[in-house]
C-alpha positions as CSV (number, residue, x, y, z in Angstrom):
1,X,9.7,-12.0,-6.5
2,X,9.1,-8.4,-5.2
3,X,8.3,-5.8,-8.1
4,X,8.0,-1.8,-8.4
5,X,5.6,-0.3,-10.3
6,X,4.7,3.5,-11.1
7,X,1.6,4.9,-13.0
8,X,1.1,8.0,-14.2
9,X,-1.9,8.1,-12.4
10,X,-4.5,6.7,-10.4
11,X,-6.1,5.0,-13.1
12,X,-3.2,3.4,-14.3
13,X,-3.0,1.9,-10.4
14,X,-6.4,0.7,-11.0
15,X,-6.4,-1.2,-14.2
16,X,-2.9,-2.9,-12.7
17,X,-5.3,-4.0,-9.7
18,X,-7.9,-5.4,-12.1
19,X,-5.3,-7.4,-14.3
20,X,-4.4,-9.9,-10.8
21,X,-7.5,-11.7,-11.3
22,X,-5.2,-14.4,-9.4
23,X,-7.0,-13.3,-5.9
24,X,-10.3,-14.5,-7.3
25,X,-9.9,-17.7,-6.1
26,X,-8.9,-16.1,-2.8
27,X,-11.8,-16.5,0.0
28,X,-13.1,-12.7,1.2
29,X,-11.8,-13.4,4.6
30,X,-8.1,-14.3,3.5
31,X,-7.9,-10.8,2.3
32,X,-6.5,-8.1,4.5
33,X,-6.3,-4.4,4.0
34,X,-4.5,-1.5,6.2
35,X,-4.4,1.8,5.0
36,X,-2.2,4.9,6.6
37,X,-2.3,8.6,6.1
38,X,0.5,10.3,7.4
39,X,1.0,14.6,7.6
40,X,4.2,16.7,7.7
41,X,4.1,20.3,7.0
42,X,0.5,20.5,5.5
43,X,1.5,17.4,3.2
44,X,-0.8,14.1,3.3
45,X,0.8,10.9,2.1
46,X,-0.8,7.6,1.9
47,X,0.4,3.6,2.7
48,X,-1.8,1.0,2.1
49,X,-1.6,-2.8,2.3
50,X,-3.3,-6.0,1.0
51,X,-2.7,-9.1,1.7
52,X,-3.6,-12.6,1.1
53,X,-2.5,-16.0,1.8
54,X,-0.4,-15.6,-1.7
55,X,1.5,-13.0,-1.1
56,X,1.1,-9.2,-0.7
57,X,1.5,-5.3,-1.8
58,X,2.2,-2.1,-1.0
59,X,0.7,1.2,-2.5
60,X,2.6,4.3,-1.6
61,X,1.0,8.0,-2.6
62,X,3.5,10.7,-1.9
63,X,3.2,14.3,-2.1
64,X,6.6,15.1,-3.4
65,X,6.3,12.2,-6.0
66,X,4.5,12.3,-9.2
67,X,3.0,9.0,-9.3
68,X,2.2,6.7,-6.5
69,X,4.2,3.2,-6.8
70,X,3.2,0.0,-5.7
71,X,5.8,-2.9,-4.7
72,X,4.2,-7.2,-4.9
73,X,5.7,-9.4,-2.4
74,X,5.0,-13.0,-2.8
75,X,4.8,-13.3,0.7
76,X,2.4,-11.8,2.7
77,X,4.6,-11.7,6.3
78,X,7.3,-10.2,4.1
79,X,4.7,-7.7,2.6
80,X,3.8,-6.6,6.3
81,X,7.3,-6.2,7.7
82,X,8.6,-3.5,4.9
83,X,4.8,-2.1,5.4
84,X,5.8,-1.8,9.1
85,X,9.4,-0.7,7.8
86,X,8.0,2.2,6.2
87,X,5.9,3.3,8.6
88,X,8.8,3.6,11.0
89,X,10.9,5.2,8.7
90,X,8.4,7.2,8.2
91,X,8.0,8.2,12.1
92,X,12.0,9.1,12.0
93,X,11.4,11.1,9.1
94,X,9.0,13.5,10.8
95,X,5.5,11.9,9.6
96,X,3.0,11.8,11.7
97,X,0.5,9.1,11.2
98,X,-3.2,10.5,11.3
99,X,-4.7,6.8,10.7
100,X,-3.9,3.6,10.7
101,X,-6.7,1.1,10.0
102,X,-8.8,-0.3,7.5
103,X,-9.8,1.5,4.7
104,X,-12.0,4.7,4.7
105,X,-14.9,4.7,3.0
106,X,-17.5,7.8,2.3
């Protein structure tokens, strides 16, 4: 089952986080992360992913939108490829990608 969501703002995103208490049970090291910030004409946009051996999801914070949205795979490889999707369509689009890693912190 793959599902949109979109919050009115980051908080909202938050709490939705806290409510899958599902990945509790999840060992630390199942758990992936990727995050990517992208630029086009002084615009930053954001795509992250998490995965785990249950499935996956993708957060997406664009400039132009007003809230971010946040798609839940149940699969994790499935999770990756539209991740991987978007970041190619992204490329095409004119986006440049400034980082693509794990998650910043600081």
């Amino acid at each position: 089952m793959d599902n949109d969501f979109e919050f009115e703002n980051l908080d909202e995103l938050e709490d939705m986080f806290e409510e899958f208490e599902d990945f509790e049970d999840i060992e630390e090291q199942e758990i992936e992360t990727r995050t990517a910030i992208l630029s086009k004409n002084n615009m930053i946009a954001l795509l992250c992913l998490k995965t785990a051996g249950q499935g996956g999801a993708i957060c997406r914070i664009d400039p132009r939108e007003d809230r971010p949205a946040v798609q839940l795979y149940d699969d994790a490889e499935k999770a990756l490829e539209w991740f991987t999707k978007s970041l190619n369509t992204s490329r095409k689009n004119g986006w440049k990608i400034a980082y693509d890693g794990l998650p910043l912190k600081g």
